[in-house]
Wavefront OBJ file of the C-alpha trace (Angstrom):
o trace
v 0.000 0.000 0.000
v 2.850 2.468 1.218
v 4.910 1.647 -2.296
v 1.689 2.149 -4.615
v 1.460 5.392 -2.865
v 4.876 6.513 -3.194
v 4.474 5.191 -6.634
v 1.509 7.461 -7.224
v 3.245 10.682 -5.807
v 6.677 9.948 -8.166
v 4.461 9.699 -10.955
v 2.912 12.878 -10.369
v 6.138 14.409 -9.908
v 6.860 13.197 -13.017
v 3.660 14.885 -14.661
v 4.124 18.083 -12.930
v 7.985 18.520 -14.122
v 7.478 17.256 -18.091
v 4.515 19.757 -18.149
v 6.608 22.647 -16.481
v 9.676 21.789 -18.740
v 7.043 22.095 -21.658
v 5.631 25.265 -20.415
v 7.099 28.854 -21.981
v 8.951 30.759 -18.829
v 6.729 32.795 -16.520
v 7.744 36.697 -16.374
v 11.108 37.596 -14.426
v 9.996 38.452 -11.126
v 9.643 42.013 -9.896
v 13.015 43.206 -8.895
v 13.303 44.480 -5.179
v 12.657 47.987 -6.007
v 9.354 47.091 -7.496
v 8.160 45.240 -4.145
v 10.079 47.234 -1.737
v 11.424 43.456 -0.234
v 15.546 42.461 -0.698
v 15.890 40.145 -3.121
v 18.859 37.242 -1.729
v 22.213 38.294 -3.309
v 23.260 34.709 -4.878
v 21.207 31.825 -6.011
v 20.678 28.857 -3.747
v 23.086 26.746 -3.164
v 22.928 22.698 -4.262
v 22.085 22.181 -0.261
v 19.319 25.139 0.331
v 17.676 24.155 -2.984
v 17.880 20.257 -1.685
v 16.433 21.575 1.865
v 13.686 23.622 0.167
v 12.501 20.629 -2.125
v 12.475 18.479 1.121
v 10.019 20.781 2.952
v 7.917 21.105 -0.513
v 7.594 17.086 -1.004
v 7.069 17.270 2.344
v 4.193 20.031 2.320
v 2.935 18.050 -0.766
v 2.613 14.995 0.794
v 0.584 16.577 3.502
v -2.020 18.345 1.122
v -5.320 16.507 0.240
v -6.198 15.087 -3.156
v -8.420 17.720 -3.805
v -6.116 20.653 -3.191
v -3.818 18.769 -4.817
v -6.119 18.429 -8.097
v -7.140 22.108 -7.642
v -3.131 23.641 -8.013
v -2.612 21.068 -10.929
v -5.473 22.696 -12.690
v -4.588 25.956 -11.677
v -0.974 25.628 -12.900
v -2.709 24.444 -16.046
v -4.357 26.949 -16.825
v -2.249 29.811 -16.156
v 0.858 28.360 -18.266
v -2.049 27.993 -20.871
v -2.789 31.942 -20.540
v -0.909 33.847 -23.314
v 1.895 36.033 -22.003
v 0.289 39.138 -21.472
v -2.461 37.699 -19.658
v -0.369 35.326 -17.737
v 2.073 38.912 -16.713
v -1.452 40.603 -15.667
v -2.160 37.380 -12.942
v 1.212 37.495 -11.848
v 1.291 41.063 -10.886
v -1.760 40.869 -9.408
v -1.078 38.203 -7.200
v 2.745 40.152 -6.551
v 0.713 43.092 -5.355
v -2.079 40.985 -2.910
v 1.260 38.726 -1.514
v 2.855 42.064 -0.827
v 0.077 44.142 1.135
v 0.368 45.009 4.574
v -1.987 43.037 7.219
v -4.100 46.370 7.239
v -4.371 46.944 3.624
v -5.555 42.757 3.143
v -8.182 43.523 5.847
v -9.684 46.334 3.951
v -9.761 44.671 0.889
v -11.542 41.835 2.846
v -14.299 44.442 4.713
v -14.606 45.903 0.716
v -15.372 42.066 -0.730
v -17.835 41.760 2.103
v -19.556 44.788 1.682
v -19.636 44.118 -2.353
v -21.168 40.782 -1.941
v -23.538 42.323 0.141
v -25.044 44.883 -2.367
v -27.967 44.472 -4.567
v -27.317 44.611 -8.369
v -29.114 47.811 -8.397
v -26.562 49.281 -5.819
v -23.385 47.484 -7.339
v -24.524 49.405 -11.113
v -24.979 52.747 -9.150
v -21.666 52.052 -6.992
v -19.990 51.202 -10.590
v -21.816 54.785 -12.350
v -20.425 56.769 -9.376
v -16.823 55.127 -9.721
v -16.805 56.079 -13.672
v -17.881 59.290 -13.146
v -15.385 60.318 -10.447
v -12.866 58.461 -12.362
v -13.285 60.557 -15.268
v -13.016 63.622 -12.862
v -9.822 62.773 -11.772
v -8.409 62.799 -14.802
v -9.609 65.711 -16.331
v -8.111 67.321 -13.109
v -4.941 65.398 -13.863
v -4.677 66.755 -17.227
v -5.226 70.228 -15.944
v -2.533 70.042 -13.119
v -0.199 68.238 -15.705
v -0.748 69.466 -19.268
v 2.886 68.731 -20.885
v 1.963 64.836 -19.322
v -1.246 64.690 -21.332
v -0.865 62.027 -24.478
v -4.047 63.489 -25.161
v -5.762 60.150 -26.163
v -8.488 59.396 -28.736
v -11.142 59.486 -25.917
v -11.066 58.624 -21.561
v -11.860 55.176 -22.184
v -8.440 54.534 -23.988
v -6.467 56.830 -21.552
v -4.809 55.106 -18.958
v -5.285 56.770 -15.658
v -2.929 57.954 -13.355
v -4.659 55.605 -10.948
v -4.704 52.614 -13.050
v -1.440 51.799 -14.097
v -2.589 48.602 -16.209
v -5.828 51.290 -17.754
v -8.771 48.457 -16.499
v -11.672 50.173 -15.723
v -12.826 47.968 -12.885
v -14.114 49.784 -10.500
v -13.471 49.450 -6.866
v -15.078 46.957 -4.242
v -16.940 49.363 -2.692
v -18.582 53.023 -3.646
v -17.035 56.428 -1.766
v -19.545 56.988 0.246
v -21.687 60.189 -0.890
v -22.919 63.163 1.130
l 1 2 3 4 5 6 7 8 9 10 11 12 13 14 15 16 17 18 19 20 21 22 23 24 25 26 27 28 29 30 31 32 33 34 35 36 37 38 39 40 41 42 43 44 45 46 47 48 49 50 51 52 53 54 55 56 57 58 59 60 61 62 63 64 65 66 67 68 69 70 71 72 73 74 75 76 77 78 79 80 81 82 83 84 85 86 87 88 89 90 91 92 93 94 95 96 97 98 99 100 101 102 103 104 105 106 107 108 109 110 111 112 113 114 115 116 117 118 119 120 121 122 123 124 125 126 127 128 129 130 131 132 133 134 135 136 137 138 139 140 141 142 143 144 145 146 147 148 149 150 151 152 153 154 155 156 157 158 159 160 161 162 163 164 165 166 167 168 169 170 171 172 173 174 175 176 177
């Protein structure tokens, strides 16, 4: 019973690595002046890296088949994604891992409150976000005219506030007076 297992696990090692060696490389990651951490000075040595893939075996071992299942799909689909979309996850993800305690906890209250909206409200919340949006920048434009690519219309612009130009508005509305 122990050996089929072990079997099992080797051959999904197996999997995993052929379909990462298959896989075009994931975006360099953010230097240390992009996430404000230090980055180690030298690669791993042949011992760390052997230490670190003991604890992940050993992490791996310990996860259920579902979770299991769940990252394999996951890591399917995102080396699936074409670059630029695959880039856009990544920073995402870079920015949540990097948040303080207090600005994950916000972002949780704003989810909550979010879920907790009718449609009606969500629209209206989405409206007001637009509208202030396109406020900011035509203040932004004012305060900085030789900054201003003057673009074919706001919805092509990229925003000083979005640095990736989604529109998606926030979790939650500013509240109004």
């Amino acid at each position: 019973m122990r050996r089929n297992f072990l079997l099992t696990v080797l051959l999904i090692g197996a999997a995993v690595g052929t379909a990462l060696a298959q896989q075009p490389p994931l975006p360099a990651p953010p230097t240390a002046d992009s996430t404000n951490k230090p980055r180690a000075k030298s690669a791993m040595t042949e011992e760390q890296r052997a230490q670190q893939e003991q604890r992940l075996n050993e992490q791996w071992t310990k996860m259920p088949i579902e979770a299991k299942s769940r990252l394999m799909r996951l890591h399917r689909a995102l080396s699936e994604m074409p670059p630029e979309e695959r880039k856009f996850v990544h920073d995402r993800i870079e920015r949540f891992l990097t948040m303080s305690p207090a600005e994950r906890e916000k972002l949780k209250q704003n989810k909550q409150k979010w879920e907790q909206m009718t449609s009606e409200e969500r629209q209206k919340a989405r409206e007001d976000f637009r509208k202030h949006r396109q406020e900011f920048e035509q203040q932004w434009r004012r305060e900085h005219p030789s900054e201003d690519p003057t673009p074919n219309s706001a919805n092509e612009s990229k925003a000083p506030s979005s640095p990736e130009g989604n529109g998606a508005p926030p979790p939650t509305p500013s509240p109004a007076p």
